[in-house]
KOLTORNU-691738 format. One line per 2 residues: for each residue y, x, z of N, C-alpha, C, O. Coordinates in steps of 0.2 Angstrom, whole numbers, plus 5000, padded with zeros to 4 digits. Example, Ala and Ser with C-alpha at 12.3 -4.5 7.8 and 13.67 -1.06 7.14 Angstrom:
KOLTORNU-691738
4972/5066/5039/4978/5062/5039/4984/5066/5039/4983/5071/5042 ~ 4989/5064/5035/4995/5068/5036/5000/5064/5039/5006/5067/5040
END
This chain:
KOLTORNU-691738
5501/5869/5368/5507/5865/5370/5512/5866/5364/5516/5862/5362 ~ 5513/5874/5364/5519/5874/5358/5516/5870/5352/5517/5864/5350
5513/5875/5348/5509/5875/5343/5505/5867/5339/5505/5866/5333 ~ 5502/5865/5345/5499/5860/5343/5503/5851/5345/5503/5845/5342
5508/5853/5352/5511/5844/5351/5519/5849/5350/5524/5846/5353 ~ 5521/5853/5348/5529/5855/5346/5532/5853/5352/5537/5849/5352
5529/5857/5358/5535/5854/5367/5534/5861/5367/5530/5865/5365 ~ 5541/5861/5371/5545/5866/5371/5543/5867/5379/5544/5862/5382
5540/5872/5383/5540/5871/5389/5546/5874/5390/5550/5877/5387 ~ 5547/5870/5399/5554/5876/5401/5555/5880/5406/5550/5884/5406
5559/5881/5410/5560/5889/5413/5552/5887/5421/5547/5890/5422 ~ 5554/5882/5423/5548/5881/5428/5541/5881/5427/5537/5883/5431
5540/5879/5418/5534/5879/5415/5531/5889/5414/5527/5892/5418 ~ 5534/5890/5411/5534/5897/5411/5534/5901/5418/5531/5906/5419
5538/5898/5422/5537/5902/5430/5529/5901/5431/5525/5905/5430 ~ 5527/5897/5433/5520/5896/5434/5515/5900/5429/5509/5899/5431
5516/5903/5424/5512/5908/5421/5515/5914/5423/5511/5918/5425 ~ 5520/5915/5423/5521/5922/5425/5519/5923/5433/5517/5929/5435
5520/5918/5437/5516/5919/5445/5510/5921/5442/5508/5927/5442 ~ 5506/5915/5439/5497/5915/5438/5496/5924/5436/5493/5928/5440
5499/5925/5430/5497/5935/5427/5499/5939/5435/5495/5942/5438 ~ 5507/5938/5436/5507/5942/5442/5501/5943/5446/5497/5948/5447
5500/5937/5449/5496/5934/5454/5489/5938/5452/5487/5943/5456 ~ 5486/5937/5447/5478/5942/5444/5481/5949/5441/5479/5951/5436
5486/5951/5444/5487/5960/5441/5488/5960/5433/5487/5964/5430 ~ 5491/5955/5431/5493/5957/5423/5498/5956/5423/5499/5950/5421
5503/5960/5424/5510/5959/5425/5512/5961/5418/5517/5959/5415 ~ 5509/5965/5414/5512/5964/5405/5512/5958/5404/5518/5956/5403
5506/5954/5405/5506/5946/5401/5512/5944/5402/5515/5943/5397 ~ 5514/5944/5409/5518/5941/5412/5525/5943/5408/5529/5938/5405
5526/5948/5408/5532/5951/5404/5531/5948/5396/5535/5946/5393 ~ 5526/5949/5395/5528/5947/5387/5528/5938/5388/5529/5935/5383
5527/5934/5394/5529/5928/5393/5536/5928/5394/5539/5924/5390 ~ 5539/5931/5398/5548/5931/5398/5548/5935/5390/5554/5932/5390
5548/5938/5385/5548/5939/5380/5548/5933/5376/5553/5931/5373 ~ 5541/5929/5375/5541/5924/5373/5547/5918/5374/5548/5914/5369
5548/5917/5380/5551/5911/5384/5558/5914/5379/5560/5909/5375 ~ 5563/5921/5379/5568/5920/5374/5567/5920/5366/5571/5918/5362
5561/5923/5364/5560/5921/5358/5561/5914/5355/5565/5913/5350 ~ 5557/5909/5361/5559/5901/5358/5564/5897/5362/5563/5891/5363
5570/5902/5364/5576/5898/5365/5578/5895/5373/5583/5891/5375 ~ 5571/5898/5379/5573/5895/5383/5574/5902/5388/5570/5906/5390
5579/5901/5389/5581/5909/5394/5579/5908/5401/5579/5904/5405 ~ 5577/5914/5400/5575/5914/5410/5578/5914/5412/5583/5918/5410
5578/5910/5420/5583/5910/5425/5580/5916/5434/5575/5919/5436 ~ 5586/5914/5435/5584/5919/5443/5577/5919/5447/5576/5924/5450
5572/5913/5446/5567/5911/5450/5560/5917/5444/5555/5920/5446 ~ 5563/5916/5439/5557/5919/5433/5559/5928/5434/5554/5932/5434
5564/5930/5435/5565/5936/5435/5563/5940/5443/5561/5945/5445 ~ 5564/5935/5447/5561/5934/5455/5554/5934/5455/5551/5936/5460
5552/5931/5451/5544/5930/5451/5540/5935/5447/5534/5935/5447 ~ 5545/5939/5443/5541/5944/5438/5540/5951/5444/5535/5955/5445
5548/5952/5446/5550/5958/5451/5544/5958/5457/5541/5964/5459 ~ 5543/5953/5458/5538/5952/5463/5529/5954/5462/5525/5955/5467
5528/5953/5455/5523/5957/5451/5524/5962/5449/5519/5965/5449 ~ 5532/5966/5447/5530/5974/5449/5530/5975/5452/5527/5981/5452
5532/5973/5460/5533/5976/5467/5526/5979/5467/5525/5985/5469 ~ 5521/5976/5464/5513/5977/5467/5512/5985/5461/5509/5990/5463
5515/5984/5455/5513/5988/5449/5519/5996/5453/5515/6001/5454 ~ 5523/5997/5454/5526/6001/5454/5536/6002/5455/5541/6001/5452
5536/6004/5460/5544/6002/5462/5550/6004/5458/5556/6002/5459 ~ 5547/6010/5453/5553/6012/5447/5552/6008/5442/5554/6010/5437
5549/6002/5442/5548/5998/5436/5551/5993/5437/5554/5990/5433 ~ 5552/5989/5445/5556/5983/5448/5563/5986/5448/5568/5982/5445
5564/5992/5450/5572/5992/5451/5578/5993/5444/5584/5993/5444 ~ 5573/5995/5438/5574/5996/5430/5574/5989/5430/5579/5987/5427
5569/5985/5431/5569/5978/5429/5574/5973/5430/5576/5968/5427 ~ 5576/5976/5439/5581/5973/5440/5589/5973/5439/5592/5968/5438
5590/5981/5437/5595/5983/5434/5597/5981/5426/5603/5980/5423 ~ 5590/5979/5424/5591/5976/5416/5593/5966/5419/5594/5962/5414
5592/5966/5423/5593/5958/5424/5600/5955/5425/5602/5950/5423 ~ 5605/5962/5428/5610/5964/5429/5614/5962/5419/5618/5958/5419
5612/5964/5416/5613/5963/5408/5615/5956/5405/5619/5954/5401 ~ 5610/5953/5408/5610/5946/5406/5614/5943/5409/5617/5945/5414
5616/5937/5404/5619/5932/5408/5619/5930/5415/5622/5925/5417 ~ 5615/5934/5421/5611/5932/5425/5615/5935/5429/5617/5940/5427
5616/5933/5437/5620/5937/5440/5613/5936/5448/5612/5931/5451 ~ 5612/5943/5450/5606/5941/5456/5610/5938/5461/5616/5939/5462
5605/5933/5465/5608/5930/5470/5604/5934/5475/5600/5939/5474 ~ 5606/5931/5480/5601/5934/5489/5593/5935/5487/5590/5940/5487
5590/5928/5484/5582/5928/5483/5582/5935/5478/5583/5940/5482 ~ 5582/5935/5475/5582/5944/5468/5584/5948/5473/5580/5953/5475
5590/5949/5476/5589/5957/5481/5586/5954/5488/5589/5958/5492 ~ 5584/5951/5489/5580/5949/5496/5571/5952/5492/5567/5956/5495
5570/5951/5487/5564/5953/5484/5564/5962/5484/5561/5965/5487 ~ 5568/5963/5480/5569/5971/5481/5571/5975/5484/5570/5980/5482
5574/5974/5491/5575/5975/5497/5568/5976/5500/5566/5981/5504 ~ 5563/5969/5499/5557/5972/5504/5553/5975/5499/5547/5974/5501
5553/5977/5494/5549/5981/5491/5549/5986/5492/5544/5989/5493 ~ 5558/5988/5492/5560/5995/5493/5557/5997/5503/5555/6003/5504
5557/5992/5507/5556/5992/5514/5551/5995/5514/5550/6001/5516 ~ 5544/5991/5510/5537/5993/5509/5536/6000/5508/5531/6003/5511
5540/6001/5504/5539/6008/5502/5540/6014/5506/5538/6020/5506 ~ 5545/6011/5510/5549/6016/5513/5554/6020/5513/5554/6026/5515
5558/6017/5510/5564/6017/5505/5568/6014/5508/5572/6011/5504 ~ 5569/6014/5515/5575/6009/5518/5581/6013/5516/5585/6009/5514
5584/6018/5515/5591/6020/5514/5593/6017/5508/5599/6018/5507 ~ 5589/6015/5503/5588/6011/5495/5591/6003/5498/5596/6000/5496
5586/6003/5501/5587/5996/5506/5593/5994/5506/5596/5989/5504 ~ 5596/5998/5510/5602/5998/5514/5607/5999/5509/5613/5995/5510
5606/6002/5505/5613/6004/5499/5614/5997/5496/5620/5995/5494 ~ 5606/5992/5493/5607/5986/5489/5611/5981/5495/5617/5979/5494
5607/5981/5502/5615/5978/5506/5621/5977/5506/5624/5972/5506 ~ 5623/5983/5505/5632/5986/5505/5633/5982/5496/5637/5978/5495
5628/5985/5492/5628/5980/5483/5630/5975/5485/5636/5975/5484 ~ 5627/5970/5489/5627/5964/5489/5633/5961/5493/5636/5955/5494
5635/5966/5496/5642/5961/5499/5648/5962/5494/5652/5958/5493 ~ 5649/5971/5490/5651/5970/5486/5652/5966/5482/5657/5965/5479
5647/5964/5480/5647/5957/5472/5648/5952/5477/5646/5948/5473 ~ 5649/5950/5481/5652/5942/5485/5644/5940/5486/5643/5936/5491
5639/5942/5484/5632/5937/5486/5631/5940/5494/5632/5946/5495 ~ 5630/5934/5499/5628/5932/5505/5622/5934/5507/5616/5932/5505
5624/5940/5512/5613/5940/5513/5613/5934/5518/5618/5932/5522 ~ 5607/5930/5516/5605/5925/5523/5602/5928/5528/5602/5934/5528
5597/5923/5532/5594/5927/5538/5586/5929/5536/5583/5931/5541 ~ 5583/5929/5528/5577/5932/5528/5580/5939/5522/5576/5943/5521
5587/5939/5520/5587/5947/5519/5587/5950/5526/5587/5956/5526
END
């Protein structure tokens, strides 16, 4: 697509490969597609950072919460979906006082939990 008709995919296009790698266990791919996606100009949004955390949840939980903390960097400010994601990762694991701490985060920065945080 890039390569051969010169289209740019965009941030939805790219989500849908980073689900697919998550989705079969290859959560690198998946990161070097968010690699790829700022190399050619198109920055990921909330839903791509949301859908990659969601393919670490499965990989390992010091890898989501570093990734999220780097999302934090970006022009990118998490909404409820991003700490709604990390929230039940942290739950999964067993980590509710982690849990609990991103809560209290989230009223601090003004973001709303709704009713599936």
């Amino acid at each position: 697509m890039v390569s051969k008709d010169q289209i740019l995919p965009d941030a939805l296009t790219y989500n849908v490969l980073i689900d697919g790698f998550c989705r079969g266990g290859k959560v690198d791919k998946a990161m070097k597609i968010m690699e790829f996606m700022r190399n050619n100009g198109c920055s990921p949004n909330v839903f791509n950072y949301t859908t990659l955390m969601n393919g670490l949840c499965k990989e390992g939980l010091e890898e989501v919460n570093e990734f999220f903390d780097g999302m934090k960097t970006f022009p990118l400010k998490p909404d409820a979906v991003g700490y709604t994601t990390l929230i039940n990762c942290l739950c999964r694991a067993g980590r509710t006082n982690e849990a609990m701490e991103l809560l209290k985060e989230m009223k601090e920065t003004g973001c709303k939990a709704d009713i599936v945080v």
